[in-house]
C-alpha positions as CSV (number, residue, x, y, z in Angstrom):
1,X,99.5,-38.9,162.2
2,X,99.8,-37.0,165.6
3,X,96.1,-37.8,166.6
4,X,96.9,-41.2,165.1
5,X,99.6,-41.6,167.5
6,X,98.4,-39.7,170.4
7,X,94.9,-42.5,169.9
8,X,97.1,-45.6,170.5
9,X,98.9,-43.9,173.1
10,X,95.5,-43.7,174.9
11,X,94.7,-46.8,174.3
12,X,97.9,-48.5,175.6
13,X,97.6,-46.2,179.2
14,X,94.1,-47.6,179.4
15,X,95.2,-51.4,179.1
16,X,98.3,-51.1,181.4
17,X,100.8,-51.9,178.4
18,X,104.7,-51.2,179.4
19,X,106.4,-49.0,177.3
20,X,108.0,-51.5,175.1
21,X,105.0,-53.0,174.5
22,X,103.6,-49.7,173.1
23,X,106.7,-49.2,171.0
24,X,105.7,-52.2,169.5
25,X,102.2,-51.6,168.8
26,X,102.8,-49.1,167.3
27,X,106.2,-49.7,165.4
28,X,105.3,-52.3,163.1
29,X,101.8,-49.8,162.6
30,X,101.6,-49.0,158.9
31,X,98.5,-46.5,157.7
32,X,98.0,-44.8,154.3
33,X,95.3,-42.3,152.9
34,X,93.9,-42.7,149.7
35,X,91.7,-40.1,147.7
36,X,89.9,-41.9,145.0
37,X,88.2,-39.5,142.3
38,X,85.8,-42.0,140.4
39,X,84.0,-40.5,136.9
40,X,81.3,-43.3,136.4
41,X,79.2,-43.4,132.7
42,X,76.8,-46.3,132.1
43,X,74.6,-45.9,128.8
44,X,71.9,-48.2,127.7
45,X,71.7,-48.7,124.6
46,X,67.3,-48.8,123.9
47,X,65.0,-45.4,124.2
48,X,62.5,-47.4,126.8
49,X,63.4,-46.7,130.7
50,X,66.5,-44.8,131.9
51,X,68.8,-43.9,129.0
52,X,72.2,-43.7,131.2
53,X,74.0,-43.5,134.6
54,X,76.5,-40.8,134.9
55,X,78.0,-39.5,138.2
56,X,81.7,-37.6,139.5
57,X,82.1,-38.3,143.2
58,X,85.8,-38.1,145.1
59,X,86.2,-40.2,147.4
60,X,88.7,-40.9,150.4
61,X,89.7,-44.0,152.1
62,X,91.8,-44.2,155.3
63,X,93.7,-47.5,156.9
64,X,95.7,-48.4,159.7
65,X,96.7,-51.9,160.9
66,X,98.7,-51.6,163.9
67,X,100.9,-54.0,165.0
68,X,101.0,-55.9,168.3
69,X,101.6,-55.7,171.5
70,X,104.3,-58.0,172.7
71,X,104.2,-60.9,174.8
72,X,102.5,-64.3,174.6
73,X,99.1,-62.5,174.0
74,X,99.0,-60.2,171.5
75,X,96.7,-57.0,171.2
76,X,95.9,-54.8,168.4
77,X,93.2,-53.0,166.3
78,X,92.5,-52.4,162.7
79,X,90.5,-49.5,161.1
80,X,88.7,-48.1,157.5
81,X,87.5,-44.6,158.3
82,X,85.7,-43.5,154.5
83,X,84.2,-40.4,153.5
84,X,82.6,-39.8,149.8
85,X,80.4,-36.9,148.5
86,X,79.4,-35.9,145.1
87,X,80.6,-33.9,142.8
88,X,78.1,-34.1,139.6
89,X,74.8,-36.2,139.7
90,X,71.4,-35.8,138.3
91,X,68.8,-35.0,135.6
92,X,68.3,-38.8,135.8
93,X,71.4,-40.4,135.7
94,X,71.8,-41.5,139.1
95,X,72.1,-45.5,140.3
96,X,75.9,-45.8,139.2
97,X,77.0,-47.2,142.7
98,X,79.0,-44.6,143.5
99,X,77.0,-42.8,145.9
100,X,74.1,-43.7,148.5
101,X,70.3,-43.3,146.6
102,X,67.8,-40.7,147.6
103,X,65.2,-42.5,148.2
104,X,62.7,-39.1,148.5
105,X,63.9,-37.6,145.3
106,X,65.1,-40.6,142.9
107,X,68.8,-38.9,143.0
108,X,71.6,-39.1,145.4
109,X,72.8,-37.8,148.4
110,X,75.1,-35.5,148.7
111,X,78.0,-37.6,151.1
112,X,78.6,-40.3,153.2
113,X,80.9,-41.8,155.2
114,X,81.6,-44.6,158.0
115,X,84.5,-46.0,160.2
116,X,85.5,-49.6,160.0
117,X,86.9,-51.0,163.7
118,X,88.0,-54.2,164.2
119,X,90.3,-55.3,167.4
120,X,92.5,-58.2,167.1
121,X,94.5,-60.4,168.7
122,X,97.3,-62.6,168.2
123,X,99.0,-65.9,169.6
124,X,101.7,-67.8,168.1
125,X,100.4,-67.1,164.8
126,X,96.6,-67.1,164.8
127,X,94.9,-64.0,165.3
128,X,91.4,-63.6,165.9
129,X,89.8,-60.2,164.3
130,X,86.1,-59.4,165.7
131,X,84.7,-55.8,164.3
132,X,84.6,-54.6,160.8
133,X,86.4,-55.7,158.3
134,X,86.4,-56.8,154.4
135,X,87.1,-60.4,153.2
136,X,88.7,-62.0,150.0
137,X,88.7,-65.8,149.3
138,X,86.9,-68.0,147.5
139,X,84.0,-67.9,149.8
140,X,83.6,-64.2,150.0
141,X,84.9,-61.3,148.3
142,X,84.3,-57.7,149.3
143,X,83.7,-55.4,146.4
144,X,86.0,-52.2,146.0
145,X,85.1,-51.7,142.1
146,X,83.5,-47.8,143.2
147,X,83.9,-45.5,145.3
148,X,84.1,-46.9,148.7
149,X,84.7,-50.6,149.4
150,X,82.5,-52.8,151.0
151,X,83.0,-54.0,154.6
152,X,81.4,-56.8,156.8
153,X,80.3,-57.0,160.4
154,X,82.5,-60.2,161.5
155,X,84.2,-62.1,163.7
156,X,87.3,-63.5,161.7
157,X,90.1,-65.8,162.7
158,X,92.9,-66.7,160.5
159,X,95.6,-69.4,161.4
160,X,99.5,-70.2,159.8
161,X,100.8,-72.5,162.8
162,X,101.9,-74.8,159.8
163,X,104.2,-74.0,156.8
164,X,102.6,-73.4,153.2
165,X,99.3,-73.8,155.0
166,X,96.2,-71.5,155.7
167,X,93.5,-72.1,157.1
168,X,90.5,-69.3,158.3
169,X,87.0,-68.9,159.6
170,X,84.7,-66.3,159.9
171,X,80.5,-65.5,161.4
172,X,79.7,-62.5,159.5
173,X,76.2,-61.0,160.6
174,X,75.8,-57.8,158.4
175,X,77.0,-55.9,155.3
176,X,77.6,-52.3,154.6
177,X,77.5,-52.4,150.6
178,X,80.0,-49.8,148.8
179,X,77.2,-47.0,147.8
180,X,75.6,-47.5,151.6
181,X,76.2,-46.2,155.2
182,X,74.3,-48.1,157.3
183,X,74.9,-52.3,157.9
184,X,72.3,-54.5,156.8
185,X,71.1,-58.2,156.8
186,X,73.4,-59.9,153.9
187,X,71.2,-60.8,150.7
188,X,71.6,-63.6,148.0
189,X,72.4,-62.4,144.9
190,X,69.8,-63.1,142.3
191,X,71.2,-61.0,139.3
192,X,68.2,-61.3,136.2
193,X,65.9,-63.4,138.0
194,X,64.5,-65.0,134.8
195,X,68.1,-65.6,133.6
196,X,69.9,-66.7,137.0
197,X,66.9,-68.8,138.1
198,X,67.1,-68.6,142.1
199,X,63.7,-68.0,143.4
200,X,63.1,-67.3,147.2
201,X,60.3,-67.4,149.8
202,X,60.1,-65.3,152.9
203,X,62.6,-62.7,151.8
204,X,66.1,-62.7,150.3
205,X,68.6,-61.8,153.6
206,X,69.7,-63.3,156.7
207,X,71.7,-62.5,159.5
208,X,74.0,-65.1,159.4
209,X,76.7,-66.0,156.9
210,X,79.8,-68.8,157.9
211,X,82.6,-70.0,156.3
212,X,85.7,-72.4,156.9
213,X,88.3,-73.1,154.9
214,X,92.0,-72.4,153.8
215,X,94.6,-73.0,151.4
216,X,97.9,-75.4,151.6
217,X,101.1,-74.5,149.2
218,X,101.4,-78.3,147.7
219,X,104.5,-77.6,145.9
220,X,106.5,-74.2,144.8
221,X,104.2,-74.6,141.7
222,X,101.0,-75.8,142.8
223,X,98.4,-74.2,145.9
224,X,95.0,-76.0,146.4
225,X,92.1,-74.6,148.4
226,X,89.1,-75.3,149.5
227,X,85.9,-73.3,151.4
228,X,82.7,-74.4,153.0
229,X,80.2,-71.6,153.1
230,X,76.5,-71.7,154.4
231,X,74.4,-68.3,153.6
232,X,71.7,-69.6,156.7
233,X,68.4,-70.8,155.2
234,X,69.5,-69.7,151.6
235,X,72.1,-72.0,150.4
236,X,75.4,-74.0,151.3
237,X,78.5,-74.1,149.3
238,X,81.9,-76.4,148.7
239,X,84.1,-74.2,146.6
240,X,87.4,-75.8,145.5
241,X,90.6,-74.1,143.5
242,X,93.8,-75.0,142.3
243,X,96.2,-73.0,140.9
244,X,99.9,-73.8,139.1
245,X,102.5,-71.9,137.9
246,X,104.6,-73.6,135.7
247,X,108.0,-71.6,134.4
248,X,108.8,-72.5,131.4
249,X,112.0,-70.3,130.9
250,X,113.9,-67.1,130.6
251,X,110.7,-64.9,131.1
252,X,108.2,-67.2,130.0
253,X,105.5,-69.1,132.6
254,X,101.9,-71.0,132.2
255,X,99.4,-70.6,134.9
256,X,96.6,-72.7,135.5
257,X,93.4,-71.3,137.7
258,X,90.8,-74.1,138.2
259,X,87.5,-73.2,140.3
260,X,84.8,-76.1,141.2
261,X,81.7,-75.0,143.4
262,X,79.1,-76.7,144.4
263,X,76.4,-74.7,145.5
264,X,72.6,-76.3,147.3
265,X,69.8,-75.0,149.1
266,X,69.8,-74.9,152.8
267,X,66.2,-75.3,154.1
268,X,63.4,-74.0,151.9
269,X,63.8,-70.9,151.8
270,X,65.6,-71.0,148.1
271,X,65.7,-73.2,145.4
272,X,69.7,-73.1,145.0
273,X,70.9,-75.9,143.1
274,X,74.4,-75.0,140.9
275,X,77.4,-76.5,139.8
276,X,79.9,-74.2,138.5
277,X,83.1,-74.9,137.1
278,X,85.8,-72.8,135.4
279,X,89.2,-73.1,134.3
280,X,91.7,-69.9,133.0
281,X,95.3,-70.7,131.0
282,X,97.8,-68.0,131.0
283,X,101.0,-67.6,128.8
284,X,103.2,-65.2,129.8
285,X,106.0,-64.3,127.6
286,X,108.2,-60.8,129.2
287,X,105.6,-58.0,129.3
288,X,103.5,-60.2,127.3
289,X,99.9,-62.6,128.7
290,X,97.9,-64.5,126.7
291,X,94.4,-65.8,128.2
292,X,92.1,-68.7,127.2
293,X,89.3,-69.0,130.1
294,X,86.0,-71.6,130.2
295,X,83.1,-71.2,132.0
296,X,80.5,-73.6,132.3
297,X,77.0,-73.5,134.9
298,X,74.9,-76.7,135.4
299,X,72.0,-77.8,137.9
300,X,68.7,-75.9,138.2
301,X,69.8,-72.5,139.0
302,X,72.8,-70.1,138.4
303,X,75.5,-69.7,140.6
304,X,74.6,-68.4,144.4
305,X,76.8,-66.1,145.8
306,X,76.4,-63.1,148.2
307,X,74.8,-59.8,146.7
308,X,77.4,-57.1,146.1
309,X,80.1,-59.3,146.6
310,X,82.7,-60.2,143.7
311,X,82.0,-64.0,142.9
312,X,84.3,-66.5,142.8
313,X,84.0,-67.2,139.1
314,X,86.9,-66.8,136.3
315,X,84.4,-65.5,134.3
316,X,83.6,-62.6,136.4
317,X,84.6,-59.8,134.6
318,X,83.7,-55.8,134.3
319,X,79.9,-56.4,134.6
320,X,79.0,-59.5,133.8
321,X,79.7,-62.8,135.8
322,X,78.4,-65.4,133.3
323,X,77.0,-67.0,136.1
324,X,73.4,-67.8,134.3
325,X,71.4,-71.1,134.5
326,X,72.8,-73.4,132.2
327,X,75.2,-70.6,130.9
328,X,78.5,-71.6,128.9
329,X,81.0,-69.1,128.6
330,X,84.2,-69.0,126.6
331,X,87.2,-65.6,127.5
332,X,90.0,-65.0,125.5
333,X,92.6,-62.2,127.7
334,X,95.3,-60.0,126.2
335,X,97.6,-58.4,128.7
336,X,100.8,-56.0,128.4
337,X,103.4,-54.8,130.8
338,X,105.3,-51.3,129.4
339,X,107.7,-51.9,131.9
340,X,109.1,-54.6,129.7
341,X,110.1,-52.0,127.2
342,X,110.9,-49.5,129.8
343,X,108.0,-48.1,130.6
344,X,107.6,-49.0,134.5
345,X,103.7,-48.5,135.6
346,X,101.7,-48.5,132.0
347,X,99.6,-51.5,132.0
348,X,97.0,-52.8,129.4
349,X,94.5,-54.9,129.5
350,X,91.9,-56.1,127.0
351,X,89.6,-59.2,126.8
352,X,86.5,-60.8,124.7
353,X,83.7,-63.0,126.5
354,X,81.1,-64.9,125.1
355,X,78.4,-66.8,126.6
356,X,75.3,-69.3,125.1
357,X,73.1,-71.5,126.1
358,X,70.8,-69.5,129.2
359,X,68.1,-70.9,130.3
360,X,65.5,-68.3,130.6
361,X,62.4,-70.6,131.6
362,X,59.5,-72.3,129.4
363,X,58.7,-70.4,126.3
364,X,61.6,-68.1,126.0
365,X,64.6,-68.7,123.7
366,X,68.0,-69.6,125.0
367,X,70.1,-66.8,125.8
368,X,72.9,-65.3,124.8
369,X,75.5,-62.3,125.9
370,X,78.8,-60.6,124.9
371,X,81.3,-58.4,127.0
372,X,84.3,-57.0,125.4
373,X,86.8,-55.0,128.4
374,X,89.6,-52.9,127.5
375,X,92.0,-50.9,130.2
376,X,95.0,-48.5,130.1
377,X,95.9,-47.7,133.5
378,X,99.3,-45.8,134.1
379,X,101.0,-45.1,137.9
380,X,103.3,-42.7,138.0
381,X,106.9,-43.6,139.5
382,X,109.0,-40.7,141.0
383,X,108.6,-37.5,141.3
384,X,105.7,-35.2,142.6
385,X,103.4,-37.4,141.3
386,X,104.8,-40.7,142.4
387,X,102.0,-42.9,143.5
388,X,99.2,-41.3,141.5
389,X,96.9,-43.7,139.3
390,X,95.4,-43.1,136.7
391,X,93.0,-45.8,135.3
392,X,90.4,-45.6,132.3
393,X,88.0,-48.8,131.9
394,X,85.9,-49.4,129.3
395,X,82.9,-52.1,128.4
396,X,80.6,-53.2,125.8
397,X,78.1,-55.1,126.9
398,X,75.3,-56.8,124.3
399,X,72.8,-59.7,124.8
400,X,69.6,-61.1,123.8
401,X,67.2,-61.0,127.7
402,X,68.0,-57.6,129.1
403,X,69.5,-53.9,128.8
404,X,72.8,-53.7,126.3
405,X,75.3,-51.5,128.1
406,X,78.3,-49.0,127.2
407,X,80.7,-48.2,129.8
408,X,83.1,-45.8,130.7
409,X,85.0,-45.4,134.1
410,X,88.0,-43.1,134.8
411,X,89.6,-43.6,138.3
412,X,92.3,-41.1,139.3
413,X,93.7,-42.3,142.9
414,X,96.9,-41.4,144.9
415,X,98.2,-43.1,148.5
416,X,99.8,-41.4,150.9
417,X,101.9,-43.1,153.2
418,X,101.4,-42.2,156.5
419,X,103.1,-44.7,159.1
């Protein structure tokens, strides 16, 4: 916290701020540290190829977002310093995600780590970020389900001049993917090629990813967004979403998530052509949420989105997206809150997802996949422990055109406050 400090200070000094302007940079500062201890076990279920993934690595994840300086023009800087290393890996089993590959001996290496820097400023209230930083919105999504989270080489701005409305835009240029240490051209995401159906000439990455967009608050119970993406000489996307919340008394509300994307090629460098809609219904009753979700995939490919990134689908679950050619995809969600009993932090989560009708190209039979999630995660409240997360996931995955999957993934985290 002292070096964190004694950093800004320097920086202030080096800009000319006045002292109140450096009280304010760094008052409204807030950082944290989180260590992240990830247990990872994939096995596939057939005797041909690699029988299972299974690797321990702890992991640590510093932030800061400092505030601003004051006056009309506002300055500031964000950061993500991350550090991982292994603790068990090998005889086989590596490729889980959680660390970087080996490349010279099939494994994993033994650590790695980065910095995330992004400066920003702000006026009125727009702020421009330009550095590194992650993304979530319907248009891209950076991926924190391992160790480390993904970030993006970007410029950002993000603008709220007007009530209930957002609007933001972005030119990212590179990726550094969760298991990874270096930045790299961003790829398309091609899943199963036979399944998803997006073929490409001249390579799958760019340099060059844009996106506009926002969302405006319609009413109290009803926000409505929409995104214009372009992955350069890969494909171009509209991706639309409404959401309501309906209350429907003492305890009791129904939520409505509708996604529409429309995803085409852009040049002829890919044969992107996808229409993807999905729509989830949730009951909630106290501690109590009931899910019916429906996913359906039409056009001559499977849904495009960036590679690594979580897509923007409501089918998207543990390890499958049901993104497929063709693919039509039915969820059922159960969901319960202790804290409704008076258990404040044990959550559970289970769900069931089917999916038909792939098309996996001439001469092959439609196909056809299952994933059944279940989760117990519990946070502790007060106490020496308070903060610490505990988190045990588990998947089934079956189908009828590739590996069938078990998983298990135990997450133990705990954030310390710092600022």
């Amino acid at each position: 916290m002292r070096k964190t400090s004694l950093a800004l200070a320097v920086a202030a000094s080096t800009l000319g701020l006045s002292q109140m302007a450096f009280a304010d940079l760094v008052g409204d500062t807030k950082a944290s540290l989180e260590a992240r201890n990830f247990y990872f076990n994939r096995d596939f279920r057939e005797d041909a190829g690699q029988s299972k993934q299974e690797e321990w690595a702890q992991g640590f994840i510093f932030r800061l977002n400092s505030g601003f300086t004051e006056g009309t023009v506002g300055f500031g800087a964000d950061a993500i310093g991350m550090f991982g290393f292994k603790l068990d890996s090998g005889d086989g089993t590596a490729g889980s995600g959680l660390l970087v590959p080996d490349r010279s001996s099939g494994g994993s290496q033994d650590n790695y780590s980065d910095l995330a820097v992004a400066a920003k400023v702000k006026v009125s209230n727009s702020t421009l970020r330009v550095g590194q930083m992650q993304f979530k919105n319907p248009a891209i999504a950076s991926s924190d389900g391992r160790l480390l989270p993904q970030v993006f080489q970007a410029g950002h701005i993000v603008s709220q001049e007007i009530d209930g409305l957002m609007l933001e835009a972005a030119h990212v240029r590179e990726v550094n993917h969760r298991n990874s240490g270096d930045y790299e051209d961003i790829a398309i995401a091609r899943g199963g090629a036979a399944s998803r159906g997006i073929t490409t000439t001249g390579g799958t990455t760019t340099d060059s990813f844009d996106f506009i967009g926002g969302t405006y608050k319609l009413t109290k119970e009803l926000t409505a967004g929409y995104y214009y993406s372009n992955l350069d000489e890969l494909y171009k996307q509209h991706s639309f979403n409404l959401v309501h919340v309906l209350p429907l008394g003492d305890k009791q509300s129904l939520k409505t998530d509708v996604r529409f994307a429309r995803s085409t090629d852009d040049g002829n460098r890919s044969n992107v052509d996808n229409k993807a809609f999905g729509a989830m219904i949730t009951y909630g009753l106290d501690g109590h949420s009931f899910g019916l979700g429906y996913q359906k995939m039409s056009g001559d490919t499977g849904y495009a989105f960036i590679d690594g990134t979580d897509p923007f689908l409501v089918n998207f679950v543990q390890i499958r997206d049901f993104g497929n050619k063709d693919e039509k995809s039915y969820q059922a969600r159960y969901d319960f809150n202790f804290a409704s009993i008076g258990i404040p932090g044990l959550t559970f989560m289970t769900r069931y997802l089917t999916g038909d009708n792939i098309d996996r190209g001439a001469g092959l039979s439609e196909g056809r996949e299952w994933e059944r999630n279940t989760e117990l995660m519990y946070v502790f409240q007060e106490g020496a422990l308070k903060n610490l997360g505990v988190r045990w996931r588990n998947a089934t995955v079956r189908d009828n055109f590739s590996r069938n999957v078990d998983e298990n993934r135990l997450i133990v985290s705990y954030t310390l406050p710092l600022m």
